[in-house]
C-alpha positions in Angstrom: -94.9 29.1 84.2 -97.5 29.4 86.7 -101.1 28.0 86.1 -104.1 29.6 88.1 -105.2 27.8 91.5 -108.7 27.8 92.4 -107.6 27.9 96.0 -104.2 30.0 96.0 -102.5 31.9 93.7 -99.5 30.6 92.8 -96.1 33.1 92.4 -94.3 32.8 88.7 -90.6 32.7 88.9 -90.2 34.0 85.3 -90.6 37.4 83.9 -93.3 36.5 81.3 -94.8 39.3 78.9 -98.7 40.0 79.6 -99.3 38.6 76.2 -97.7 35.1 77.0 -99.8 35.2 80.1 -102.8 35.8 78.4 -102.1 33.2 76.4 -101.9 30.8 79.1 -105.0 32.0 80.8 -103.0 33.3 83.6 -105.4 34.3 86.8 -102.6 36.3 88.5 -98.7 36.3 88.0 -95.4 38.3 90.2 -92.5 38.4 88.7 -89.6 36.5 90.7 -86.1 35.7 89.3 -84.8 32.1 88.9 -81.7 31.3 90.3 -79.7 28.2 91.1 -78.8 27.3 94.5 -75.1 28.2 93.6 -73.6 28.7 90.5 -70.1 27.8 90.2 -69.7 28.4 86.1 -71.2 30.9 83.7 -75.3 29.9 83.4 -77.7 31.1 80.7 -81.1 31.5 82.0 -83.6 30.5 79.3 -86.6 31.5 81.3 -87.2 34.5 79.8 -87.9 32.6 76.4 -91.4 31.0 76.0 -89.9 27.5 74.4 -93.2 25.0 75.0 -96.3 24.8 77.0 -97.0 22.1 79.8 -100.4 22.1 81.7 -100.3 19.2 83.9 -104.0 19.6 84.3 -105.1 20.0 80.5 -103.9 18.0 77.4 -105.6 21.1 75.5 -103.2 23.6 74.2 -104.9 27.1 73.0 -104.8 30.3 73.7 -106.7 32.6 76.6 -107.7 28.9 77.6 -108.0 28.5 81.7 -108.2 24.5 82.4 -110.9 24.1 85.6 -108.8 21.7 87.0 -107.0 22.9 90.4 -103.0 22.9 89.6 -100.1 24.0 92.4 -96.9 24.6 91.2 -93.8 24.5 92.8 -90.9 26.7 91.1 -87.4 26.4 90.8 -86.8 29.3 93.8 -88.9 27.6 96.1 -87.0 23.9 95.8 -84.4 25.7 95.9 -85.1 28.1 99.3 -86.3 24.6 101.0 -82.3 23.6 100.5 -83.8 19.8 101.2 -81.1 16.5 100.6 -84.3 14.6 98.7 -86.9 16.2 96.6 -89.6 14.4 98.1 -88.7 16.1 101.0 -89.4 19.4 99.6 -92.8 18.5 97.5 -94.0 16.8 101.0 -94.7 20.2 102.2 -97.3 20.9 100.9 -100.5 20.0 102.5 -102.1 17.5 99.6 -98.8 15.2 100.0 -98.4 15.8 104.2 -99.0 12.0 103.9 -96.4 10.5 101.8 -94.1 7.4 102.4 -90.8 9.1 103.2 -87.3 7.9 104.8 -88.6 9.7 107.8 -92.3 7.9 108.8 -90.9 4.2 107.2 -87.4 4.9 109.2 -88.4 1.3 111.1 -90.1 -0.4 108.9 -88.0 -3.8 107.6 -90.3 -6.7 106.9 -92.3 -4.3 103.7 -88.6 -3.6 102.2 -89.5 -0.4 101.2 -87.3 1.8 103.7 -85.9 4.8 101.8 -88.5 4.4 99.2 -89.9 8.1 98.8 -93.1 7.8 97.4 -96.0 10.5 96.9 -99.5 10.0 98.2 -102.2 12.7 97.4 -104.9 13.2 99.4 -104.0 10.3 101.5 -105.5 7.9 99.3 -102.3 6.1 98.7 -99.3 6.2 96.6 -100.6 3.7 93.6 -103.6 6.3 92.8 -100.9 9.2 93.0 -99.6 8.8 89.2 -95.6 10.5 89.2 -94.5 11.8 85.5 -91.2 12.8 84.7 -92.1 15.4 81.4 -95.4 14.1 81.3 -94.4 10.6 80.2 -94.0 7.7 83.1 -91.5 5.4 84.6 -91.3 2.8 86.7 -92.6 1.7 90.5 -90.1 1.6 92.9 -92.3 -1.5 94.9 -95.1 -4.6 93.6 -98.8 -3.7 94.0 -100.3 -4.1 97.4 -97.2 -3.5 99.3 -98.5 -1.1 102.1 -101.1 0.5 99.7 -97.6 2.0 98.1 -97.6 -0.7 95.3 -96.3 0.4 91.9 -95.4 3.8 93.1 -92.5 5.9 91.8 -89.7 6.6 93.5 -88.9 10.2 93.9 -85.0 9.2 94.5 -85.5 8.3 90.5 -85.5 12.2 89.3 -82.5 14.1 88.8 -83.3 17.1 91.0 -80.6 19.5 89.8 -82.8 20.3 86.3 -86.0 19.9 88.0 -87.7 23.7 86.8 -90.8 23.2 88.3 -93.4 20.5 89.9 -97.3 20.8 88.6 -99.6 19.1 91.1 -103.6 17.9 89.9 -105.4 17.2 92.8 -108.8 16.2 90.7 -110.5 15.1 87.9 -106.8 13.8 85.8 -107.9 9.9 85.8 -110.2 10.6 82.4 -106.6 12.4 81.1 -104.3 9.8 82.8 -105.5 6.7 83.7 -107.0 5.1 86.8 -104.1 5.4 88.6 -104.2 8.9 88.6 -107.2 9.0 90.9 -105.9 10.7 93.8 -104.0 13.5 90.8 -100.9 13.6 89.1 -97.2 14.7 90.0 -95.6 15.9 87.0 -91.8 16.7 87.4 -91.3 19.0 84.2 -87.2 19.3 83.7 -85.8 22.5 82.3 -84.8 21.1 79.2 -83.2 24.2 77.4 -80.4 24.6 80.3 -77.3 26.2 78.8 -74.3 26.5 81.0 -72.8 24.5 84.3 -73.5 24.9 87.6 -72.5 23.1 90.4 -74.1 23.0 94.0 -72.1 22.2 97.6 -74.4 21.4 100.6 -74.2 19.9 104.3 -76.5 20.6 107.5 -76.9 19.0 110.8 -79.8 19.3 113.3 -80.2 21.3 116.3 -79.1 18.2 118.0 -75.8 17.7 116.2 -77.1 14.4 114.2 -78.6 13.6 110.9 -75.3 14.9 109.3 -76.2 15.8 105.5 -74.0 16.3 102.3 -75.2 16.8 98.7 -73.6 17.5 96.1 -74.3 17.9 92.2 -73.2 19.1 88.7 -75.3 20.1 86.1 -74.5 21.2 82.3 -76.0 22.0 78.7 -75.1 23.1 75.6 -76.0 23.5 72.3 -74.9 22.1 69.4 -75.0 21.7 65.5 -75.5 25.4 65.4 -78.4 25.4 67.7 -80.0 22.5 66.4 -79.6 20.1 68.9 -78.8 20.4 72.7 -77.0 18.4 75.3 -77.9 18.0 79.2 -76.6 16.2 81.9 -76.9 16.2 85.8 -75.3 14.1 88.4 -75.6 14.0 91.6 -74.7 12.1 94.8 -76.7 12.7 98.3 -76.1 11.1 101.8 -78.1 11.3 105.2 -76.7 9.8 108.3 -78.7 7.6 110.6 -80.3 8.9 113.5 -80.4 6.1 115.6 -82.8 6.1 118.7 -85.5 8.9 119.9 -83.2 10.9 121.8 -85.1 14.0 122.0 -86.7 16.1 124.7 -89.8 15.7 123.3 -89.5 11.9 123.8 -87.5 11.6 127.0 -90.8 11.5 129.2 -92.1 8.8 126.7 -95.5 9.6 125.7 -98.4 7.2 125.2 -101.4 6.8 124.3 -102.7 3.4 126.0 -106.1 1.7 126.2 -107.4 3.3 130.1 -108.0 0.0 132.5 -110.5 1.5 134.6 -112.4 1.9 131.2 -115.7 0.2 130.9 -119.1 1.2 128.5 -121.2 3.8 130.2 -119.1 4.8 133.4 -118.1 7.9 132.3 -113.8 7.1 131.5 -112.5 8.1 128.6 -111.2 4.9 127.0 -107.4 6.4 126.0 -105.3 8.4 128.3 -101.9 10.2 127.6 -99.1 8.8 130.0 -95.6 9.4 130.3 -93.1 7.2 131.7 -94.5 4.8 129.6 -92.4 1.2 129.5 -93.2 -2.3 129.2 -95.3 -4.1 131.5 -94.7 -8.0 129.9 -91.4 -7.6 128.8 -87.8 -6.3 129.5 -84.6 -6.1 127.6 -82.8 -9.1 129.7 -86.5 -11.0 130.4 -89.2 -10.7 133.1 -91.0 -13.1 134.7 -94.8 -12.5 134.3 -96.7 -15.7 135.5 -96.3 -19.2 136.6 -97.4 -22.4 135.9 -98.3 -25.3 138.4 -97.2 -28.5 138.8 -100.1 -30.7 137.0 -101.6 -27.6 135.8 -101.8 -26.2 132.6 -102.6 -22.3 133.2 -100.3 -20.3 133.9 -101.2 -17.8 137.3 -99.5 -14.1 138.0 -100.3 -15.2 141.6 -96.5 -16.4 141.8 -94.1 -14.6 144.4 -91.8 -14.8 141.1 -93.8 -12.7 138.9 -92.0 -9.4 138.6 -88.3 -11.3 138.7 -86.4 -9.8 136.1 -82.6 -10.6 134.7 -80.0 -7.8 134.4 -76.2 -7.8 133.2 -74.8 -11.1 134.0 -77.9 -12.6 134.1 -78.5 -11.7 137.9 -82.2 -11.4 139.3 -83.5 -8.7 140.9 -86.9 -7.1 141.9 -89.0 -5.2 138.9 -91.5 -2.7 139.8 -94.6 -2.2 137.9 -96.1 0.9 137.7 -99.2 1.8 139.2 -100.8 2.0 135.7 -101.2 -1.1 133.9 -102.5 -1.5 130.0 -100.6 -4.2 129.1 -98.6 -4.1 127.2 -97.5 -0.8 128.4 -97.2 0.6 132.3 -96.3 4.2 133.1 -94.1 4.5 136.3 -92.5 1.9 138.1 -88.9 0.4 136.5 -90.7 1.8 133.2 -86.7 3.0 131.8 -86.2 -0.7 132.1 -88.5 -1.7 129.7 -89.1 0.8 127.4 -87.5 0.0 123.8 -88.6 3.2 121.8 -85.2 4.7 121.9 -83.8 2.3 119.3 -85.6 2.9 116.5 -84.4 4.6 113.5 -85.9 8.2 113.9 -84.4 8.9 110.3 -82.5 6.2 108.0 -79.1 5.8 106.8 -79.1 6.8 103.4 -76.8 7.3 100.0 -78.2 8.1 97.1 -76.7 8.9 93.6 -78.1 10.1 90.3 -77.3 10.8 87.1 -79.2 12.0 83.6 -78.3 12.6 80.7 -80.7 14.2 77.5 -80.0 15.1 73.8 -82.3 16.5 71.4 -81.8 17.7 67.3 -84.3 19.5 65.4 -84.8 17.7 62.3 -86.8 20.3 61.2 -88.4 23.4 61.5 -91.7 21.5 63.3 -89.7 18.3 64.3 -87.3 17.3 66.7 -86.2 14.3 68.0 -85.1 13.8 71.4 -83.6 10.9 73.7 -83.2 10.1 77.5 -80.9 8.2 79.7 -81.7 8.2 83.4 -80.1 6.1 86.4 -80.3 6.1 90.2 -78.9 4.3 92.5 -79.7 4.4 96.5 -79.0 2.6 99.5 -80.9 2.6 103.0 -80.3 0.8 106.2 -82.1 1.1 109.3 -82.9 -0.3 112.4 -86.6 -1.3 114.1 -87.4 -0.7 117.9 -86.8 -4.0 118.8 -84.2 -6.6 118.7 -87.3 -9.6 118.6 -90.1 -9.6 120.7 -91.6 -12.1 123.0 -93.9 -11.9 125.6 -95.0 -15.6 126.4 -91.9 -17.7 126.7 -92.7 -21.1 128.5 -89.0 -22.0 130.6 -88.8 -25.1 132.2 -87.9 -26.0 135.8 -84.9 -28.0 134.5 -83.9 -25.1 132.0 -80.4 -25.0 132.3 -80.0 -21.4 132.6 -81.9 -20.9 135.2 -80.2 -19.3 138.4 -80.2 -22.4 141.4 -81.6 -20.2 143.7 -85.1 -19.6 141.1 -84.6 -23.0 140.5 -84.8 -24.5 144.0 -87.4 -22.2 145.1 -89.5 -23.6 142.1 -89.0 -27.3 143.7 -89.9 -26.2 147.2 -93.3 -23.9 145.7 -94.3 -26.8 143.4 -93.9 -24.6 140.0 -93.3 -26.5 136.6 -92.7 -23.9 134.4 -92.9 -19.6 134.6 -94.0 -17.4 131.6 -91.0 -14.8 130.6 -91.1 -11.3 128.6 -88.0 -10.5 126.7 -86.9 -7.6 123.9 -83.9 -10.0 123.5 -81.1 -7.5 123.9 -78.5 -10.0 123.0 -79.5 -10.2 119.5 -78.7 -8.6 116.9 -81.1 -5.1 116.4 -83.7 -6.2 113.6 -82.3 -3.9 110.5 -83.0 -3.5 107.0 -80.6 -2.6 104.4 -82.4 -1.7 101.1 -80.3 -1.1 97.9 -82.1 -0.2 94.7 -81.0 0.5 91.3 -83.2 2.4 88.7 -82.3 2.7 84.9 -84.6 4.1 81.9 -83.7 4.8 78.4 -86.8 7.1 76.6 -86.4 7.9 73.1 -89.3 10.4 71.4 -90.3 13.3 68.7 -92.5 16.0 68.6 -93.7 18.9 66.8 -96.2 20.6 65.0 -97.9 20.9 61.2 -100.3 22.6 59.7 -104.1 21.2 58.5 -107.1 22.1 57.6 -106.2 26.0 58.1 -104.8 25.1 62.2 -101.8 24.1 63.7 -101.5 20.5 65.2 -99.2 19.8 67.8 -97.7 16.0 67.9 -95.5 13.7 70.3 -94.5 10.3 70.2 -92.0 8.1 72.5 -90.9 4.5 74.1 -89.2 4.1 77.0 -88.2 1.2 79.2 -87.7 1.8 83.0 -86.2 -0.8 85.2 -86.1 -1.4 89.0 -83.6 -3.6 90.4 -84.2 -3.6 94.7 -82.0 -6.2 96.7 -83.6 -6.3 100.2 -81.2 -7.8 103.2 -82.2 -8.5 106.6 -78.7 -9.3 108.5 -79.0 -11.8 111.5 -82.5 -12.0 112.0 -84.4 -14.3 114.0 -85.2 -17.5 112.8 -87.6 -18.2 115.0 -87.7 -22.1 115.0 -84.3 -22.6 115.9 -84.8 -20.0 118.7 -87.4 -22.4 120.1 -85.1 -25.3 120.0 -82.1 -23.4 121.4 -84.3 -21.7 123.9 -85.4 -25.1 125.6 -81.5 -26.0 127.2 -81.1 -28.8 129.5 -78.1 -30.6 131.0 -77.3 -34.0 130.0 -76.0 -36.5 131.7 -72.7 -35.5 131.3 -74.0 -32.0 133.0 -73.1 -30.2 129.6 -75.9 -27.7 128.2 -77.6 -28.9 124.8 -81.0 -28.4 123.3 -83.1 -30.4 124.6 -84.4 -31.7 121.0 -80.5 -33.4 121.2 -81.0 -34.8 124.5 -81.6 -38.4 123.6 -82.5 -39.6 127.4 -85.2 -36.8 128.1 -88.7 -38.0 127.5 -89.8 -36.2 124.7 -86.6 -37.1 122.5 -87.3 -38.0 118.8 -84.7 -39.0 116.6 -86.4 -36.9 113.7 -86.9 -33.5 115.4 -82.9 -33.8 116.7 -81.0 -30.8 115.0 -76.7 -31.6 115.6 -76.5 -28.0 114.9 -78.3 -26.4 117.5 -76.6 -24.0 120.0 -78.5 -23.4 123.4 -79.7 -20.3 124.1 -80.2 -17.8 127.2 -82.4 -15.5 127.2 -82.2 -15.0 131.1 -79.6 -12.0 131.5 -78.1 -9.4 129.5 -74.8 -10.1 127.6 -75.0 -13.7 128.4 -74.5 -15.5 125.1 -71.5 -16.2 122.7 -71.2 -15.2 119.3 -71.9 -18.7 118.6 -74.9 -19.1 120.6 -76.3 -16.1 118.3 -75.0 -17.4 115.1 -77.3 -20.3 115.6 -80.3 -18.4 115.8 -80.1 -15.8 113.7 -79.5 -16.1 109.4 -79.6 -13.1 107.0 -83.2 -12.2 105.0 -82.9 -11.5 101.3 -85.0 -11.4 98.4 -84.8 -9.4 95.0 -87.1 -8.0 93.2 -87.0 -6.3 89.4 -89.6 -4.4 88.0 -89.6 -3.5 84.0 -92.2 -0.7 82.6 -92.5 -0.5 78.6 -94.4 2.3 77.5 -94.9 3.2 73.7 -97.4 6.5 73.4 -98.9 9.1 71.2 -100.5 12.4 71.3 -101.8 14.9 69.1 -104.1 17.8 69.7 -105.3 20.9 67.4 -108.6 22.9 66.5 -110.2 21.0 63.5 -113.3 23.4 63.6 -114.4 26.5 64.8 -118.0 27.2 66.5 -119.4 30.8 66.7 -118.0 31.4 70.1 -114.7 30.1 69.3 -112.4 27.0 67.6 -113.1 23.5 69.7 -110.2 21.9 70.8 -108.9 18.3 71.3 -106.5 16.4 72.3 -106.4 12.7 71.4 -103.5 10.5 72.5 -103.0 6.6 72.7 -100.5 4.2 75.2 -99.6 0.7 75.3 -98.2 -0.4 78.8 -96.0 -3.3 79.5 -95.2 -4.3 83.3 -93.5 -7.5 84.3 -91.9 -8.6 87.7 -89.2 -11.3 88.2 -87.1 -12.1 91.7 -86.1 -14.4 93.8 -85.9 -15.5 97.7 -83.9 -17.1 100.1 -85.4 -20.5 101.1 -85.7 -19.1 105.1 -87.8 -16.5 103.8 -90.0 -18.1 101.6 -90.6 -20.9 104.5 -91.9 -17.8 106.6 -88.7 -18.7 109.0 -87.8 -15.5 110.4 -88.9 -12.9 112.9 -89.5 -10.8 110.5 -88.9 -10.0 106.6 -90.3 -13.6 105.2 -89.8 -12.0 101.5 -91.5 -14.0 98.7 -90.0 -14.0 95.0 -92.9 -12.8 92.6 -92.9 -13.3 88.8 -95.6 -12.1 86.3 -96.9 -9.4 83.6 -99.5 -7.4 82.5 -100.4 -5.2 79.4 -102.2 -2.2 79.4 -103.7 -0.4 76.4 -105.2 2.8 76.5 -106.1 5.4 74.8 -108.5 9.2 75.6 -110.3 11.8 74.3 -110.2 15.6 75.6 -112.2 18.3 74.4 -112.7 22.0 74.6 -116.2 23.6 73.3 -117.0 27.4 73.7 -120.4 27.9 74.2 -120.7 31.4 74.7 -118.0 34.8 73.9 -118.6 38.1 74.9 -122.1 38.0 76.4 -123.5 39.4 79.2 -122.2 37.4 82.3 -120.3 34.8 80.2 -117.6 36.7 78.9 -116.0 33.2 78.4 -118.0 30.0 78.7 -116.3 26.7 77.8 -117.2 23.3 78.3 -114.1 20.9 78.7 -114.7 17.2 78.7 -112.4 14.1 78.6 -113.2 10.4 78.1 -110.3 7.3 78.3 -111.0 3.8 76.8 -108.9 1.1 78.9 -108.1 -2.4 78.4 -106.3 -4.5 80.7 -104.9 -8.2 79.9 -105.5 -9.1 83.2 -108.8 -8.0 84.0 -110.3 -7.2 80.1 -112.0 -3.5 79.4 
């Protein structure tokens, strides 16, 4: 059903009689037919058959009643026209949720451990004030609170597509209805609950550019039962996105920036950003660059140094780097800028696999009860790959580094130079990646119905549910920097065999307690210059794992207990109790902060939440002159936290 927008009106996709959409308060309905993507088995559309009433925005059910809250609704046709591999892919087009976390705009992000999270974001006031329901009732975050303002969100990969029959979107005024974290509005994903029939659904796609390769595929069926007492659902589905690794795209090949403008200064008239293109790296290529040099019996380093500008190719062989005639470090455009830029490794979408399935029963008990119960389980994988294999832009090497060409190395000697400063993106290493795998399971079970008092009909719900979110975050072969310090600092010994210098018991600074047997030595002069070994050593795998569990026991009840002389007054009146708890663990390198990036801390702890609210509907005028309908609607929510009291 379609609910009146204040700014657009929203298309129906049922053909619903004028008297049901009166009855809804309906501003403006088209009739549209719904029909799944592509059905493979006989289906029974129940659309046509008012079954229950779902206002995201209102918890008031009553005739002719219009909520003021602004609700978009998304319909079956339209998810299904967008023909997207995620859901959240579809829902992110519309213009409230243009900035949600998606497998698109985290595609490089590893050290959060949320890549291939989808979470919503209304408004742009982050995820956690964007509350996600699944039928109205909630589940589970997909990450811990305060991680990249997305803490405690849902995961959209959670919600079993295939029965999805509509998406009801509150922009305003829900946190009196819902709860603080409903400030930014609520998602509601409201499931079509009476399917009857199978269908089945084949997809694939590529982009213009041959990539992204896409597959989806999904089987959904329902049935009744018990003579049409009680009815089965289920929906599984399995989903996978390939990698696009790298920004190989003609809007990218002149590689765009945005860069701080160095003839800038306050009050002479530059603008203090300028666009370039042929934008690289001015401190910093993939095989190293020499960028300053440091005295003998000084301890500043200088760019006035004939070596500055040496840089190390294949091999490990020097030649001459050019710097472009722009300079912002630590970007240049022109120049060798193709031999230093990096931003045609990063993931422009993930790697991703994703499977679902759900699974619902309901039996009516009675003429005004039925009971109903819920399994749900996701599971989805995502790997990915940052820009940049590590990143360093101030190395100190040695004059008696042992990896040093002899020709660098003697001319430091004749010029008096103790040491020069090197860039490097480290192309020898591994690529930092991220390799997220998380694993959602939630068993619901609930009534509802409806009884007669006082002369009125009440309507009633009740459920518990526990959701669970298992993630296991991996970092494969990432830096750990401390022992790429050591192995980066390689000397000969006497013997003329190249060891870290911490192992070098005749060089000066040798202590017995900092010696590591272990350590490999390390080049970072050249590209392709070090072993398998040599990387081994300074690389270890991140991981850390995190589960989330969500109990939720809830009430609702709403009905007209009275009548004024303009109409009945409504209410609505519903209770919750909210359990959350975290429990994980981390590898020791991580929680030391060892590595280039991830450093993943275990968390453990819990929190209750107990709320409970009060909506209301009062008419206060009917059929006068210019208030043909005037009602007052009003909600209030009590709230008491364990953590941080009322």
């Amino acid at each position: 059903m379609t609910i009146n927008n204040r700014s657009a009106c929203i298309r129906e996709q049922s053909a619903l009689t004028a008297a049901v959409r009166r009855a809804l308060g309906l501003a403006c309905v088209t009739a549209l037919s719904m029909t799944a993507p592509l059905a493979m088995a006989q289906e029974q559309s129940t659309s046509d058959v008012l079954q229950e009433i779902t206002v995201t925005g209102t918890r008031i059910v009553r005739d002719g009643y219009e909520a003021p809250t602004p609700v978009s609704v998304l319909g079956m046709e339209q998810l299904s026209e967008m023909a997207t591999t995620n859901l959240a892919d579809s829902v992110n087009r519309l213009p409230a949720l243009a900035g949600s976390v998606s497998s698109h705009n985290m595609s490089g992000n590893v050290s959060s451990g949320t890549a291939g999270v989808n979470n919503l974001d209304l408004r742009g006031l982050g995820a956690t004030r964007t509350l996600v329901l699944l039928d109205g009732e909630r589940i589970v975050g997909a990450t811990l609170a305060g991680t990249n303002n997305n803490g405690a969100a849902v995961d959209i990969n959670a919600i079993p597509s295939a029965l999805v029959q509509r998406v009801e979107i509150v922009t305003g005024g829900a946190s009196a209805l819902y709860g603080s974290d409903a400030l930014a509005g609520v998602v509601n994903f409201i499931l079509d609950k009476k399917f009857t029939g199978v269908k089945a659904s084949v997809e694939a796609g590529m982009t213009t550019y041959h990539d992204n390769d896409t597959r989806k595929f999904s089987l959904t069926g329902g049935t009744p039962f018990a003579g049409g007492n009680g009815h089965l659902l289920f929906s599984a589905e399995h989903a996978t996105s390939d990698e696009i690794r790298g920004n190989h795209r003609p809007w990218n090949d002149a590689s765009y920036q945005l860069i701080n403008n160095p003839a800038y200064a306050p009050g002479n008239g530059q603008p203090q950003l300028i666009k370039t293109f042929n934008t690289g790296m001015s401190q910093a290529t993939r095989g190293g660059l020499i960028t300053a040099c440091t005295m003998a019996g000084s301890t500043a380093a200088t760019q006035n140094c004939a070596l500055r500008g040496t840089q190390f190719i294949e091999g490990g062989e020097p030649i001459q780097f050019t710097f472009g005639p722009i300079i912002s470090n630590p970007y240049m455009s022109g120049g060798d800028w193709e031999r230093s830029r990096n931003d045609n490794l990063q993931s422009l979408t993930l790697d991703t696999e994703r499977s679902t399935a759900f699974g619902r029963a309901s039996y009516d008990i009675s003429d005004n009860a039925t009971i109903f119960t819920e399994l749900g389980w996701s599971k989805t994988r995502a790997k990915n790959h940052h820009s940049l294999q590590t990143f360093d832009t101030g190395l100190t090497i040695k004059r008696d580094n042992a990896f040093i060409p002899d020709d660098i190395r003697q001319y430091m000697v004749d010029q008096n130079i103790a040491s020069f400063v090197l860039g490097t993106t480290n192309v020898d290493l591994p690529p930092v990646a991220g390799d997220n795998t998380r694993e959602f399971k939630r068993l619901m079970v609930g009534a509802e119905g409806n009884f007669d008092m006082g002369g009125t009909n009440w309507t009633w719900d009740v459920y518990a549910a526990r959701s669970r979110q298992e993630a296991l975050q991996l970092a494969p072969q990432i830096r750990v920097n401390a022992r790429f310090t050591k192995a980066v600092d390689a000397v000969r010994d006497d013997t003329g065999r190249i060891v870290c210098r911490v192992n070098y018991v005749n060089d000066p600074s040798y202590d017995p307690a900092k010696a590591d047997p272990a350590c490999v030595p390390y080049n970072v002069m050249g590209v392709g210059v070090n072993s398998r070994e040599m990387v081994n050593y300074v690389t270890a795998t991140g991981m850390a794992e995190q589960n989330l569990q969500q109990d939720v026991y809830a009430a609702n009840i709403s009905g007209e207990p009275f009548s004024s002389w303009a109409g009945p007054v409504s209410i609505a009146v519903g209770a919750e109790h909210r359990r959350e708890s975290v429990d994980g663990w981390a590898s020791a390198l991580d929680e030391a902060d060892s590595f280039f990036a991830g450093n993943w801390h275990a968390s453990r702890g819990k929190f209750d939440v107990t709320e409970g609210y009060l909506e209301t509907v009062v008419p206060l005028a009917k059929g006068v002159p210019g208030a043909e309908s005037l009602d007052f609607n009003g909600a209030v929510r009590y709230t008491d936290y364990s953590t941080s009291g009322e």
